[in-house]
C-alpha positions in Angstrom: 4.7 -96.4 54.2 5.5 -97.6 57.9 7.0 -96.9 60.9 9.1 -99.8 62.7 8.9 -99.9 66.8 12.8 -99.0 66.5 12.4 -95.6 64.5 10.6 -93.7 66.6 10.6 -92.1 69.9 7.7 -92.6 72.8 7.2 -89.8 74.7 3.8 -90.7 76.7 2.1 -94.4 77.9 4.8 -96.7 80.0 2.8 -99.1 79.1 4.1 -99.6 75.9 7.3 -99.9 77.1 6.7 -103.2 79.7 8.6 -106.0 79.1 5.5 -108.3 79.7 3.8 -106.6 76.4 4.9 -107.2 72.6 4.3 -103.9 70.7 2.9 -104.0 67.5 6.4 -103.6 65.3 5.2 -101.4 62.6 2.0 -99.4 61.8 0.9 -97.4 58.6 1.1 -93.9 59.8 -1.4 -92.4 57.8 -4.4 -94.4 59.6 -5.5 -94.2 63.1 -8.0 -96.7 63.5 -7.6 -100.3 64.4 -9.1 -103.9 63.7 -8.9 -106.1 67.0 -7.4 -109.4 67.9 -8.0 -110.5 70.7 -6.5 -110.6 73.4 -5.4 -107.0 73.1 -5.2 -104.0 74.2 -4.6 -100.4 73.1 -2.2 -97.8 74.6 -2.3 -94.2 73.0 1.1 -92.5 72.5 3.1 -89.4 70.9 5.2 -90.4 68.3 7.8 -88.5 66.0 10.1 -89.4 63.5 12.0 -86.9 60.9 10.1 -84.1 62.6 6.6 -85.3 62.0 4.7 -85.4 64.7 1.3 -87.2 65.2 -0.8 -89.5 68.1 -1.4 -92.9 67.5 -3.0 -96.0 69.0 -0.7 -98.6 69.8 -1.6 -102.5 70.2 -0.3 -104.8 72.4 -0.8 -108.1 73.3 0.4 -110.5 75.8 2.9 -113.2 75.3 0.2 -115.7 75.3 -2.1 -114.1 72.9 0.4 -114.7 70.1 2.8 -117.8 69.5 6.6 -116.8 70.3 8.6 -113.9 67.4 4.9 -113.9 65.6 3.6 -110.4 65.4 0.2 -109.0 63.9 0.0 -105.5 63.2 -3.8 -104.7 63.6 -3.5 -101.0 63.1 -5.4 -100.3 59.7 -5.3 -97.3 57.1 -8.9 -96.1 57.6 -8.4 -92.6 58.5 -6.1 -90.2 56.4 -4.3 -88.1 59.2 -3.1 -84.5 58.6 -1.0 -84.9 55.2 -3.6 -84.2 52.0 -2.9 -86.1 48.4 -1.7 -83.2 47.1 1.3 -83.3 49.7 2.0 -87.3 50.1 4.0 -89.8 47.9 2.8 -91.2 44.6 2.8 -94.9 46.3 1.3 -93.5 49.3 -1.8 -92.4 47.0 -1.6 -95.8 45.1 -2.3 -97.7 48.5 -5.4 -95.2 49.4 -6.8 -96.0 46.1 -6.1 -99.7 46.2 -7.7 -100.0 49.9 -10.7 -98.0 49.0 -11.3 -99.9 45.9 -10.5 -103.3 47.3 -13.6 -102.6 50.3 -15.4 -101.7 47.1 -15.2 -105.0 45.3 -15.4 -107.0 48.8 -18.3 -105.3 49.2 -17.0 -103.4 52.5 -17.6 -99.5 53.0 -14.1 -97.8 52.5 -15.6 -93.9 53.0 -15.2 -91.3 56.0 -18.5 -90.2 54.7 -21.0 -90.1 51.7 -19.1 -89.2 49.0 -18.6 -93.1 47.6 -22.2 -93.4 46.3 -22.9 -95.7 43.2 -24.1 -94.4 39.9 -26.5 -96.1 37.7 -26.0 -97.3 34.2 -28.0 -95.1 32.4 -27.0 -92.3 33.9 -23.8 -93.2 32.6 -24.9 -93.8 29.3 -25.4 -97.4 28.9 -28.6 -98.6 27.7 -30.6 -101.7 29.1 -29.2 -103.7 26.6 -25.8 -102.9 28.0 -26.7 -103.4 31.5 -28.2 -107.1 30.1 -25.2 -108.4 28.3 -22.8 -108.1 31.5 -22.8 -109.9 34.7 -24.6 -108.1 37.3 -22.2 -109.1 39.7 -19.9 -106.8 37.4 -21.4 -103.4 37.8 -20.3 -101.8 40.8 -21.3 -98.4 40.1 -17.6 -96.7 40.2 -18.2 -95.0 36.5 -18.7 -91.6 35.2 -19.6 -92.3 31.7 -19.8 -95.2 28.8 -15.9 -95.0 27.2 -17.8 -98.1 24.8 -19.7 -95.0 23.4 -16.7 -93.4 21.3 -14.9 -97.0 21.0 -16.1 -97.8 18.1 -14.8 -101.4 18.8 -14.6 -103.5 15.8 -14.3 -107.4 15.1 -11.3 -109.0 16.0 -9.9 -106.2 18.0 -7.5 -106.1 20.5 -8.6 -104.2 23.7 -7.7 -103.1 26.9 -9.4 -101.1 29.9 -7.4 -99.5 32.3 -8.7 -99.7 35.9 -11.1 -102.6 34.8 -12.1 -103.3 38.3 -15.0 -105.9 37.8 -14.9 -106.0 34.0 -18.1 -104.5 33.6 -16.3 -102.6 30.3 -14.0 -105.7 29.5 -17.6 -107.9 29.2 -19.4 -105.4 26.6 -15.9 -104.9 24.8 -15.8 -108.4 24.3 -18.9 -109.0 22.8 -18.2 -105.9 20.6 -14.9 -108.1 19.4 -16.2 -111.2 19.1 -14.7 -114.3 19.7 -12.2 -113.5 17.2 -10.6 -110.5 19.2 -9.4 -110.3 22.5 -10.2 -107.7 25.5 -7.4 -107.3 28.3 -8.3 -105.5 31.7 -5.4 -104.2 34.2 -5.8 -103.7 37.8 -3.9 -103.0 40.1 -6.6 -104.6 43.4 -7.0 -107.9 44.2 -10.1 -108.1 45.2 -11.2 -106.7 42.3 -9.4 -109.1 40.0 -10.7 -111.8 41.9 -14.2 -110.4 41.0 -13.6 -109.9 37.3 -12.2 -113.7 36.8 -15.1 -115.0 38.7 -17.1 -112.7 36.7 -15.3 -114.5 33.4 -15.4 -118.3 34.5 -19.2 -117.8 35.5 -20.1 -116.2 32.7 -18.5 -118.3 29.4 -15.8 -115.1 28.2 -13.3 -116.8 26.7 -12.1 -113.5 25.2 -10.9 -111.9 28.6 -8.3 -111.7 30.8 -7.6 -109.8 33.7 -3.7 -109.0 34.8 -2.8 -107.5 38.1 -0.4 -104.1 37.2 -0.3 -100.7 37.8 -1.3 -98.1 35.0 1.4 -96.1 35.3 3.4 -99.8 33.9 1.3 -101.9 32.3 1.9 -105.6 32.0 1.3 -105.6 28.0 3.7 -105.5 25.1 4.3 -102.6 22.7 2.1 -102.0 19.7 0.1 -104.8 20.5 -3.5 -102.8 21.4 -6.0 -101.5 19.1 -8.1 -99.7 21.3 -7.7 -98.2 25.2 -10.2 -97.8 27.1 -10.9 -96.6 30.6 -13.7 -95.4 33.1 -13.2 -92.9 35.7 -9.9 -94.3 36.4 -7.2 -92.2 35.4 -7.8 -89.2 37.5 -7.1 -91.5 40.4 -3.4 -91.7 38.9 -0.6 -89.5 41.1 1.3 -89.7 37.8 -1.1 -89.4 34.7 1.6 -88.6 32.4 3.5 -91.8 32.8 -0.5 -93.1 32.4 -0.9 -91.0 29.2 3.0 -92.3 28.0 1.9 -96.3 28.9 -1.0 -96.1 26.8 0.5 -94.6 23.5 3.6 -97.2 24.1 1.2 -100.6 24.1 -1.3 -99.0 21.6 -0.7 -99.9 17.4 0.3 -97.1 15.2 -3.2 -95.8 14.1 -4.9 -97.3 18.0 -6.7 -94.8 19.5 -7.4 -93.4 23.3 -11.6 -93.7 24.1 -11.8 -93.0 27.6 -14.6 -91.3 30.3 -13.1 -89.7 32.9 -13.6 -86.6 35.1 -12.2 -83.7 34.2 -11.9 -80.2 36.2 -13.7 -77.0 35.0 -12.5 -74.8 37.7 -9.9 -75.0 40.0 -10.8 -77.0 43.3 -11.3 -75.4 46.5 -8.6 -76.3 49.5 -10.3 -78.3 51.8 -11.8 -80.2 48.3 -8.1 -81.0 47.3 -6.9 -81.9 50.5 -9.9 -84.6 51.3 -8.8 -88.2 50.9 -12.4 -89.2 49.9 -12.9 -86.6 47.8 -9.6 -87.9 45.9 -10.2 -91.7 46.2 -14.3 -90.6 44.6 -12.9 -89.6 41.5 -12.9 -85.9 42.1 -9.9 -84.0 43.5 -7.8 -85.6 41.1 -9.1 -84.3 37.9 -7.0 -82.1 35.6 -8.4 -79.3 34.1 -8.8 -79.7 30.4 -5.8 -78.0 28.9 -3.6 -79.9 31.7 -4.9 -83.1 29.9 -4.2 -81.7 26.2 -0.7 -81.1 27.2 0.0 -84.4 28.8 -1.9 -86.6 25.6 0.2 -84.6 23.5 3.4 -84.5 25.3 2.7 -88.8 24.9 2.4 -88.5 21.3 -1.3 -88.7 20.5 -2.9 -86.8 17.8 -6.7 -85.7 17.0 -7.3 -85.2 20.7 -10.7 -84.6 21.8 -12.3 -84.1 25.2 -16.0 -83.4 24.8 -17.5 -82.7 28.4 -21.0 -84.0 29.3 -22.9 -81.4 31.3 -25.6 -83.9 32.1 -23.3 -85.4 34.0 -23.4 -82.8 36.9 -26.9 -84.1 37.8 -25.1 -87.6 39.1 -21.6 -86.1 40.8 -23.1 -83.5 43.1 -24.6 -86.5 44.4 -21.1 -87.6 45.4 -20.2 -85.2 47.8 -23.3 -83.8 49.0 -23.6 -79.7 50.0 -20.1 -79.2 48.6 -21.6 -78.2 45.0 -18.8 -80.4 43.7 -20.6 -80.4 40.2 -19.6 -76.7 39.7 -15.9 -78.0 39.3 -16.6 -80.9 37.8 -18.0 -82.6 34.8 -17.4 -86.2 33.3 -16.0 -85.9 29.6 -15.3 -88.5 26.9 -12.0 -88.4 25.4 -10.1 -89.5 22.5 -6.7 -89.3 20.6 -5.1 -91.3 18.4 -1.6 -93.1 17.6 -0.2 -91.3 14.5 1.1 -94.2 12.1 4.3 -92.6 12.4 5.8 -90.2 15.2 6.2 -86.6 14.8 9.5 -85.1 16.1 
């Protein structure tokens, strides 16, 4: 979501305003910091538009800095203003997540502070074994538990991860599979895609692909998926319902839902729900338990499980530090299942 130079009103800096300046024509107006080109320079400003009122940084640069009609915006979304997740648009959540994942897999830091800390593997879960049968290069740390665990993959099975950033899951699935099944990882970042299929090609998995799509709409066919699986991904989801509704639609009658995710235990304090970081680290967006029963079966699924871990709280009150996060929070495995025929 933007602002264009013609939608809103200036009410301080003249500077802007000179003839001799181009103005930066549009700026995300949930950030406030910038990223420099040079020459410029920066001009701060009131700015309101439908009643929202806010200061921001404007760039500006001179007609020789740029070639003629070409304009850079150099304002970046680094610092969530004033308007909390719980408050701001479904896309507008989308594109935090996406920026904060994408620094992830470019290896960049995307956090106000030290909530984005990595977990290791066998905290998780994992085993060494595990950890030696991927590509190092594909463990980033971003998981709260081992969704391979309750998969119960078999040969020849079609699988997909949801959220499959550097295919960390997608590699052990596929060598649970064989070469006779196939493993499909959706994401909806880039960078990280870029990461998984360099992560493939290095590596020898013929058995994997990575498509760029959104969870909420996933790029697969109907009935075509034997197992879903996903790690710490769907609480990141402004919409898990549609999430829960995309995953019984592309699964096989009798497919079933194995997925580690974080999960709420008591409801969240304010200024935890309102905290972009908190919310892009995999915590303010949890459901609580029976929240998550009623969405899998509101999808459809059957035998639904969510088994919390309560070792688990040893790793997340790492991620925000002095908040005692890990009294609202816990990492569970879940499962359901695809009935072979609907119930009305």
């Amino acid at each position: 979501m933007s602002l264009r130079a013609d939608n809103f009103s200036r009410t301080s800096s003249p500077s802007v305003m000179s003839p001799k300046l181009r103005v930066v024509p549009s700026f995300p107006v949930l950030r406030t910091d910038y990223i420099g080109i040079s020459p410029i320079h920066l001009h701060s400003a009131g700015v309101t538009r439908n009643g929202f009122k806010a200061r921001a940084k404007f760039a500006t640069t001179s007609e020789r800095g740029l070639k003629r009609g070409v304009m850079k915006c150099v304002l970046s979304m680094r610092k969530v203003m004033e308007i909390p997740p719980t408050e701001s648009s479904s896309a507008t959540v989308r594109e935090e997540v996406r920026r904060r994942y994408g620094a992830s897999a470019s290896g960049k830091s995307a956090c106000a502070n030290d909530c984005c800390t990595s977990t290791e593997l066998t905290d998780l879960g994992y085993s060494a074994e595990d950890a030696a049968a991927a590509p190092e290069a594909a463990d980033l740390g971003l998981g709260c538990g081992n969704p391979l665990a309750i998969a119960s993959l078999k040969d020849g099975q079609v699988v997909l991860d949801l959220g499959s950033g550097a295919g960390f899951d997608c590699f052990l699935a596929a060598r649970a599979v064989g070469k006779s099944g196939r493993v499909i990882g959706v994401d909806m970042t880039h960078e990280m895609l870029t990461k998984a299929r360099e992560n493939a090609e290095k590596n020898g998995f013929t058995n994997v692909e990575f498509r760029l799509g959104e969870i909420e709409a996933l790029p697969v066919a109907d009935n075509s998926v034997d197992v879903v699986i996903s790690n710490c991904v769907i609480n990141l989801s402004p919409e898990k319902q549609r999430v829960f509704n995309e995953a019984f639609r592309v699964l096989k009658p009798g497919g079933r839902l194995a997925v580690a995710d974080m999960v709420a235990t008591a409801p969240l304090p304010d200024d935890i729900k309102a905290d972009w970081a908190a919310y892009t680290g995999c915590m303010s967006g949890a459901s609580q338990i029976t929240e998550l029963e009623g969405m899998l079966q509101a999808s459809g699924f059957r035998d639904i499980k969510i088994a919390p871990k309560d070792s688990s709280r040893s790793f997340i009150r790492e991620w925000l530090p002095g908040k005692r996060i890990e009294d609202y929070l816990i990492s569970a495995a879940i499962e359901a299942v695809k009935p072979q025929r609907r119930f009305s």
